[in-house]
N, C-alpha and C positions, 0 to 999 in steps of 0.2 A: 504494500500500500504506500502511497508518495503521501507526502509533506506529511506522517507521524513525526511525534516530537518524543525524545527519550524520558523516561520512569523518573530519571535518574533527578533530575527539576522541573517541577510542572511549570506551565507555559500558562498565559492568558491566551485565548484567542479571538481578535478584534479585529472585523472590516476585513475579513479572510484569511489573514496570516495567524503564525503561533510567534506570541511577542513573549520575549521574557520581560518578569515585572522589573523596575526599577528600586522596588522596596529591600531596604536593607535587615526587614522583619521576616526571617524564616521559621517553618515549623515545620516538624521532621515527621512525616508518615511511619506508621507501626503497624507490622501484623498484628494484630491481636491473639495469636496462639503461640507468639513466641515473643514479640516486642522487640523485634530488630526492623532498624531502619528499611523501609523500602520503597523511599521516595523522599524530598523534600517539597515542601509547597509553600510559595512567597504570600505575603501577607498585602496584596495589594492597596496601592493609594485611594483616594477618591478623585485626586485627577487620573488615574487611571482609568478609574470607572467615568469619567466624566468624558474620556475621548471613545468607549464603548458606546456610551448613549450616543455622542454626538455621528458614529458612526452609523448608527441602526435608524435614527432622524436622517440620514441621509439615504439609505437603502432605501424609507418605507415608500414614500411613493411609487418607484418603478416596481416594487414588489407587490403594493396595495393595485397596482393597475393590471398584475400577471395575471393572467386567466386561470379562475377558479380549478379548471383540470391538469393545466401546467403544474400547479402548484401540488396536487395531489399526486403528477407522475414523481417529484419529488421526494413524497414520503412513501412512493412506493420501492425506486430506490433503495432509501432510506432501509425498509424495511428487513428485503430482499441481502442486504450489506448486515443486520445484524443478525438475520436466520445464519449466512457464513460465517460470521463471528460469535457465534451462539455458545461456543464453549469457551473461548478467548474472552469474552464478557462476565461468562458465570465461574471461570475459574479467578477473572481479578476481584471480581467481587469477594470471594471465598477471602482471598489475601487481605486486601485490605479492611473488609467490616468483619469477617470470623465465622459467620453463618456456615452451614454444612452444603455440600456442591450441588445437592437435592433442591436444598432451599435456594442457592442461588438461579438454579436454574430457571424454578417455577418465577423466579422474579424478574428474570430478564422474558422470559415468556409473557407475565402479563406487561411489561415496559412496553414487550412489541403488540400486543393488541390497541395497546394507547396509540401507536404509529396506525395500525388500520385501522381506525377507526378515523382516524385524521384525513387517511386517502381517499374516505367517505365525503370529502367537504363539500365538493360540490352539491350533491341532493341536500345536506345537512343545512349549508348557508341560504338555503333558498326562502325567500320573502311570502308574502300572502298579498292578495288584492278580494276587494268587490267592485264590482262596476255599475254604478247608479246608484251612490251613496246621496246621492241627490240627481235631480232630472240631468243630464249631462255631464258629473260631474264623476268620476271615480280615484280611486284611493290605492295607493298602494304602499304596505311596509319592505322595506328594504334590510339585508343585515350589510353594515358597511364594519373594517376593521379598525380600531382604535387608535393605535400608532405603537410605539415603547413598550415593551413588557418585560417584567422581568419575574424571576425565582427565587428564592432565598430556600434552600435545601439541608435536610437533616443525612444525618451518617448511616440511619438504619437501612434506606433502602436507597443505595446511590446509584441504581442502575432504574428505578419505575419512579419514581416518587419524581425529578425533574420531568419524566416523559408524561406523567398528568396534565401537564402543562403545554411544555412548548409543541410538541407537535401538534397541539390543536391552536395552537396561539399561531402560529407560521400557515401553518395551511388557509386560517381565517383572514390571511392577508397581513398580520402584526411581523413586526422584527422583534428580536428577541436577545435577552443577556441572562444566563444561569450563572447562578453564585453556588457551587458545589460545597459540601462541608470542608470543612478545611482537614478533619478526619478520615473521610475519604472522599479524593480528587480524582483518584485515576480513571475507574470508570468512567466518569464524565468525560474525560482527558480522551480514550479511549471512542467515544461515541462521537466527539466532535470532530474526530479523524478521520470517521466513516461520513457525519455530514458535511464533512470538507470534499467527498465525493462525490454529494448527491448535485452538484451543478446550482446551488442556489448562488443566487447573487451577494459579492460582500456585501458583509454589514447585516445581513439579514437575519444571523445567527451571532452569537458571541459568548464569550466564556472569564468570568474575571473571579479569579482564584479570590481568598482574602476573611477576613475575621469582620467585627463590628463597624469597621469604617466602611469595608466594603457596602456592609447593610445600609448603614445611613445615608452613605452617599446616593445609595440606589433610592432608598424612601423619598431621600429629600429632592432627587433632583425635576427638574420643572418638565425635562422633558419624556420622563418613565409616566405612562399613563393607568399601567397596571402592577400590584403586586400580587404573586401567590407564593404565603410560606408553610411552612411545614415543619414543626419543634414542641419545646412545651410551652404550656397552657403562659406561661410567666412572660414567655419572648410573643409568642402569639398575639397578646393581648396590649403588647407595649408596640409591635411593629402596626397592628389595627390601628391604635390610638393617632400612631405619628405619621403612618400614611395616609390614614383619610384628613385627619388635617392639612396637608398637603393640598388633598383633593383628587384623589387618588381611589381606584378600584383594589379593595383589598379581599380575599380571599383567605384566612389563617385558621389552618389547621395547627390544634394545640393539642395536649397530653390527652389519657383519658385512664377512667380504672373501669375496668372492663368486668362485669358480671353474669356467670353462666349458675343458671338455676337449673337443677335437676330433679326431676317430680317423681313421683312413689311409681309413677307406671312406664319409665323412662328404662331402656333396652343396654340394661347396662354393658354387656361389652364392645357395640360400638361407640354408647356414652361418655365411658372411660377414654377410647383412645384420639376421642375428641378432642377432651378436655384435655390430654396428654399433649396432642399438637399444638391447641391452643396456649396456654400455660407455659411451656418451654419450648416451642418453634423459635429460632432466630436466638434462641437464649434469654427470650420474655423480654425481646428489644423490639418489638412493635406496638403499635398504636391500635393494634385491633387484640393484643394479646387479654384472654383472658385469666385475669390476676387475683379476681375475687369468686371463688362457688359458694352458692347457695343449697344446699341439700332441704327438701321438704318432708317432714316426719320421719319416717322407719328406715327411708333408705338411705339413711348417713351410714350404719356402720358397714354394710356391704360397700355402699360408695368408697371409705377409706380404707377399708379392708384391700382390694383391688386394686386401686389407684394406685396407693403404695408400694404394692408386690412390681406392679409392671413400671411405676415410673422408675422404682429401684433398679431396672433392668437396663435402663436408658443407657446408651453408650455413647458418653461425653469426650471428645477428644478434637483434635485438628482436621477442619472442614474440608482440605483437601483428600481425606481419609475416605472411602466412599462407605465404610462402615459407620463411621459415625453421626451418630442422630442429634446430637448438640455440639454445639461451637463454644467458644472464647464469649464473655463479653466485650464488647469493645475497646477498653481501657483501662490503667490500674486505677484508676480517680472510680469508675465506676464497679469493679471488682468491689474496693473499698467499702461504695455506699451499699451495695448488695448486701455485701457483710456486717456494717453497721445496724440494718434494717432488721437482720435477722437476730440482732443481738438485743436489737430495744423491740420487735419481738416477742419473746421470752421477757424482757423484762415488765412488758404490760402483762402480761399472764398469758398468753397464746402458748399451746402446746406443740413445738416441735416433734411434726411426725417424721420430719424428712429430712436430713441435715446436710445441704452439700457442699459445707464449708472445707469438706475433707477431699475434695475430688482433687487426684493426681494424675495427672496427664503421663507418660513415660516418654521421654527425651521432650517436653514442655517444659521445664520445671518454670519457665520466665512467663511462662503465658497467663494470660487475664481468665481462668478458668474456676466456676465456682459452678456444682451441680445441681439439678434440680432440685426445688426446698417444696415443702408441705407445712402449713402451720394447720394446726384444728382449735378450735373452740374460742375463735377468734370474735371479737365484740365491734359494731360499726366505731365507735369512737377511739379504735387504737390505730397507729400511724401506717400500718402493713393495709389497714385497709382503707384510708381515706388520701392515704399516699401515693403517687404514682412512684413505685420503685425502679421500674425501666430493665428490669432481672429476670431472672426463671424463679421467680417465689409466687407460690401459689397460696391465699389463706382463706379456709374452709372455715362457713355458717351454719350452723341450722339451724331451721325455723321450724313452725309448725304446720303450716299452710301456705297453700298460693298467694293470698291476698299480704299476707306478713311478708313474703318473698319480695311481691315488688313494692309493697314499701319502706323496707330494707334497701332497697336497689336504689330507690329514686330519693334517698336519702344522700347519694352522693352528688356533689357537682360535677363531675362530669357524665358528658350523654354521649359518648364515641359509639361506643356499640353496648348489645347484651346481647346472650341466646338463652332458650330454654330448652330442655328434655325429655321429651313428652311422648306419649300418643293417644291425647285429648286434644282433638283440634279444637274445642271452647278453649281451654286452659293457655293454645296456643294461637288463638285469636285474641281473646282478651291479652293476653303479653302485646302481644303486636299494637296494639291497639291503645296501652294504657302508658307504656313505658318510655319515657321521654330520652333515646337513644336514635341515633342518625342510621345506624346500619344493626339490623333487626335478626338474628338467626336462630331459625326453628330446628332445631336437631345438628344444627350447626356450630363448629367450635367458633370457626375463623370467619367471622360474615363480612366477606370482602365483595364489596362491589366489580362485578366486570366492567372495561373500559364502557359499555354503552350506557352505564346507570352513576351519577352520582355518585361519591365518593361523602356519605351524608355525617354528621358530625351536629350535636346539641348541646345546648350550656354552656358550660365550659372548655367543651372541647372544637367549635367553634367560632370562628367569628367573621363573620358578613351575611350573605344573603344567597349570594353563589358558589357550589361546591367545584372543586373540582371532579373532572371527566362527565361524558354523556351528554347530556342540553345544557347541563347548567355551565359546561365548559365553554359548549357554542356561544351562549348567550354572555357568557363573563368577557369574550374577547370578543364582541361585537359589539358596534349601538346598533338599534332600533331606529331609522328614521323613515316619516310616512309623508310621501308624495301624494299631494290633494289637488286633482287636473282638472281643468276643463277646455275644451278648443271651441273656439268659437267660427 
């Protein structure tokens, strides 16, 4: 492939080229299963970012004027370029965030449904009319694209979580600047290599490495017309705040504490290996992970009974490994808080069922690895459950009933997701129905939206009005404008 740039120091990439940054601020990339160097990544300026924007203000018109299908053969391309690079993608993923090569996989998989779904643009952008909205008069809405958009990106998924975005923000006619985590860049690094092949016009694309100036500079500047971020609830709600003041289209996805309720009539051994996936997928480093069960009546002790045997069985090691079923957490700062959590914990009175403060990797011993945990008889007002830990800690409730279940649940601030366990379609309509969470799963661990539905998120866990992926993405990177005709 021509113009990749080396691991060895990430690059910005602006108005078509790969620039090195001019900042004197570096920060060293880390496996996460062993903590050795494997990249470093500059800390970019805000006049760096500020010659991004002014470059993507100079694309958007001749790109806002490219025809709707041109634009689509683009992210077909696109698309076509990371099916080839399909394991090249999901093995640096592995490297840099720690997840198992399974998981990476499935993640670069759904990255690229976000790319088809974009190649869909043309029927997707298409406008509505009446004709004789008065005697001669007719109406038509139009979707036109906004100008400037940009990303602000978390570390847990560096290869789908920016593709929410841009490739429906560029197909809808927008230019575009990703701010990748500064934790993990390469993926990105890696994807902008490939849309350096797909024939877009500079500028239309960009990529600016960087920390919280990077952020600011992107909120503040006059000519960014959209942002969408993805982090916790803390940064969500402060980059909300400062870019709609701005005046600014903001989109923020924040934390969540995720609650899966299991009912007395609930099929326990696919139940279990639900709640297994869910719970410690990714190393309990997602935003749909669920981190709180609620058990109702009698079926707690068979629930923990089971859970325990088989989470016990988990094989935690290095993601490259095709055996194993849990990775690294990302870093020792968050190794750290894992283990903190688990210690205050036990000290509110939660009974540790499941301790994985012991897991030992062989030939890791540097690695950010801490194994699947279990608490039981845990209370809403202790910190394991009103906390977003960001880990593989799972802390088990039980109640007495359905109706105690969810208002247990809806006692917390965040509404990212819930499921339930069931096979009482009442039981599992009334959930659906009552429980103030974005993304809803019925016998489901991990209720993830495909690219064609919202990406939905309440309370706490988000902030705007438009989600990302499916209509709400079309509609977040377009205006609305309605032509009122008459000819005389």
């Amino acid at each position: 492939m021509s113009n990749t740039v080396s691991a060895k120091i990430a690059k910005n990439y602006v108005n078509g080229v790969w620039v090195a940054s001019k900042s004197d601020r570096i920060r060293s990339v880390l496996n996460p299963a062993t903590n050795e160097v494997i990249a470093e990544v500059p800390m970019s300026s805000a006049a760096e970012v500020d010659r991004a924007v002014l470059a993507a203000q100079d694309a958007f018109y001749e790109w806002r004027t490219t025809p709707p299908y041109t634009r689509a053969r683009a992210m077909f391309k696109f698309k076509n370029l990371m099916e080839e690079h399909f394991e090249e993608l999901s093995r640096l993923v592995v490297i840099e965030n720690g997840k198992t090569i399974d998981e990476a996989r499935a993640e670069v998989r759904r990255a690229i449904e976000n790319v088809e779904l974009a190649a869909g643009i043309p029927t997707q952008m298409m406008g509505y009319n009446l004709e004789d909205v008065a005697q001669g008069i007719d109406e038509t809405a139009l979707r036109q694209p906004i100008g400037v958009c940009a990303s602000i990106n978390p570390f847990n998924f560096p290869a789908m979580v920016p593709l929410w975005f841009m490739p429906i923000a560029i197909a809808c006619g927008n230019t575009y600047i990703t701010k990748p985590s500064p934790v993990t860049p390469l993926t990105q690094e890696l994807i902008f290599a490939l849309l350096n092949e797909c024939d877009l016009p500079d500028g239309v694309v960009n990529l600016v490495n960087g920390d919280e100036e990077v952020v600011n500079a992107l909120i503040d500047h006059p000519g960014v017309r959209a942002i969408s971020f993805v982090g916790s609830t803390r940064v969500a709600r402060l980059v909300y705040e400062r870019a709609t003041r701005s005046g600014k289209r903001v989109q923020a996805q924040g934390g969540a504490k995720n609650y899966m309720v299991v009912m007395p009539d609930a099929v326990l051994p696919q139940t279990i290996g639900a709640v297994i996936s869910s719970a410690f997928g990714c190393a309990g480093q997602r935003c749909l992970a669920g981190s709180v069960l609620l058990t109702v009546g009698d079926i707690h002790m068979p629930m923990m009974n089971q859970l325990i045997e088989r989470t016990s069985a988990l094989r935690v090691g290095n993601g490259l490994d095709e055996s194993s079923q849990m990775g690294p957490v990302i870093s020792r700062e968050s190794l750290n808080r894992v283990c903190t959590y688990i210690e205050r914990g036990q000290t509110d009175g939660a009974i540790l069922a499941l301790d994985g403060r012991q897991a030992h990797i062989e030939g890791h011993a540097d690695g950010n690895f801490v194994g699947p945990t279990i608490f039981d008889n845990a209370t809403p007002d202790m910190g394991i459950i009103t906390d977003e830990i960001f880990g593989p800690v799972l802390s088990v409730m039980n109640v007495a009933d359905f109706d105690r279940a969810v208002n247990t649940l809806e006692l917390s601030r965040y509404g990212n997701a819930a499921s339930i366990f069931t096979q009482n379609g009442r039981s599992a309509r009334d959930f659906s129905y009552r429980v103030h969470a974005g993304n809803i799963g019925v016998n489901i661990g991990v209720a993830a939206p495909i690219a064609a539905f919202p990406f939905g998120g309440m309370k706490d866990s988000f902030f705007g009005d438009l989600h990302g992926q499916g209509p709400d993405g079309i509609n977040f990177f377009t205006d609305r404008k309605v032509v009122i005709e008459r000819w005389f």
